[in-house]
N, C-alpha and C positions, 0 to 999 in steps of 0.2 A: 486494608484490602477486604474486601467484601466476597465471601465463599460464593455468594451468587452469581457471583458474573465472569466469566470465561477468561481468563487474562490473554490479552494479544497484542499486535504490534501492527501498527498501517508502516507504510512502505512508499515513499513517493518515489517513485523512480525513475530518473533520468537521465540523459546522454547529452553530450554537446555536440554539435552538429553545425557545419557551414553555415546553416540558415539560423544558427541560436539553438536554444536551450527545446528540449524536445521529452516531453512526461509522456511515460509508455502507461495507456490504459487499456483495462481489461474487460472484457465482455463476460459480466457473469452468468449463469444458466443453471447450475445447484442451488438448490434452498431457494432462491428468488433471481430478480432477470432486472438486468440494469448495466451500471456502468461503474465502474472501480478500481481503484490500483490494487495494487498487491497488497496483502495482509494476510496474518495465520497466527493461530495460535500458539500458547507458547506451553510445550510439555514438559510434562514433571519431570524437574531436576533440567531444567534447561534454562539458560540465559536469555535473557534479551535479546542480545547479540547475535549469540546461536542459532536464534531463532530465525533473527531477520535473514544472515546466513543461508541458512537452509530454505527459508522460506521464499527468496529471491530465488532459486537454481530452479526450484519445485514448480514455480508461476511461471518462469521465462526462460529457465536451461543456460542463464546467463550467471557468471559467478560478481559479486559485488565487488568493484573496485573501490568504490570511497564509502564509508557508512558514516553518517552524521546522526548522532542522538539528538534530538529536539527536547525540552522542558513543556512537552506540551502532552497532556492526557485528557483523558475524556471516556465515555461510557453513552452505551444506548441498551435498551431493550429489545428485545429481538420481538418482531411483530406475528411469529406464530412459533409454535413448539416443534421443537426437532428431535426424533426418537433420541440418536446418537450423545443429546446434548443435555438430555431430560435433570440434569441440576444445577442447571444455568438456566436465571432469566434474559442473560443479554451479555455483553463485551465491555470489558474494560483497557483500554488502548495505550499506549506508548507511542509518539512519531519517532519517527525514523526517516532520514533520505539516504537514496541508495545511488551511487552511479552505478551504469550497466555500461556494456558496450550497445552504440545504436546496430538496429540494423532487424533480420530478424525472430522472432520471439515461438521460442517451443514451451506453448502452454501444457495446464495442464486438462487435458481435454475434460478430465473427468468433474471440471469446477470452472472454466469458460469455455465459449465456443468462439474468440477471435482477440484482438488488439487494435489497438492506434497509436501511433506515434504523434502528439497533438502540442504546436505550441500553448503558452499558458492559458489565454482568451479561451482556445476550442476545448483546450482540457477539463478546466472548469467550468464551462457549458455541457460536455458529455458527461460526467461526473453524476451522479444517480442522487447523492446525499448532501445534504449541507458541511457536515461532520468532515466528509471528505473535502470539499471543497475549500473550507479552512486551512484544513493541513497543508491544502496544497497552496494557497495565495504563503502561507507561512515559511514553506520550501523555496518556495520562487523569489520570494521579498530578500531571504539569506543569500540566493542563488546569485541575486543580480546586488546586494550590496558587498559580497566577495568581488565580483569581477569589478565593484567600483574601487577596489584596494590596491587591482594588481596595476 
């Protein structure tokens, strides 16, 4: 683990729905302006778990019904400096897929200004980052080879 870099956790979050599998994304607006699922950091003396936890209610007001840990990690650099963050260069991530209930989503105003409910195609087209966009073909790829099980 590297002191540098901010430990967190991405969050693909999904619902099932009539029409198929449906990834909630979020419209950021703090610190930079794009497109994203949920993620947050993870505080001292807190779990993985705990975090993703808390950190689904806090993004969407929705409580996690199924949490899936992914073996999948990754890091970036944050592309400008943030008072609050000033002994971090960047993020080091954990995946994680979350169910939610659809429907919908009580942000947190003060870190996006809206949502989409997007199947996989539009989701990963509105998507801001490559990083993310991985996560999520890797959520989706589990998503639909479970439902080829049942």
């Amino acid at each position: 683990m590297n002191p540098k870099y901010r430990q967190a956790v991405f969050m693909v979050a999904y619902a099932k729905t009539e029409e198929g599998l449906k990834y909630l994304i979020l419209k950021r607006k703090s610190r930079w302006r794009g497109w994203e699922f949920p993620k947050g950091g993870i505080n001292f003396n807190e779990t993985k778990e705990k975090t993703v936890i808390r950190e689904i209610l806090e993004e969407t007001g929705k409580k996690a019904l199924k949490i899936k840990k992914f073996k999948v990690f990754g890091k970036y650099e944050y592309k400008k400096k943030f008072p609050e963050r000033k002994d971090f260069i960047g993020q080091e991530y954990s995946l994680y897929s979350v169910k939610i209930k659809y429907g919908n989503i009580k942000i947190d105003e003060n870190e996006h200004s809206s949502y989409v409910w997007l199947d996989f195609g539009k989701a990963k087209k509105r998507l801001t980052f490559p990083n993310q966009k991985k996560c999520l073909k890797i959520v989706n790829d589990w998503l639909n080879d479970e439902k080829s099980k049942i």
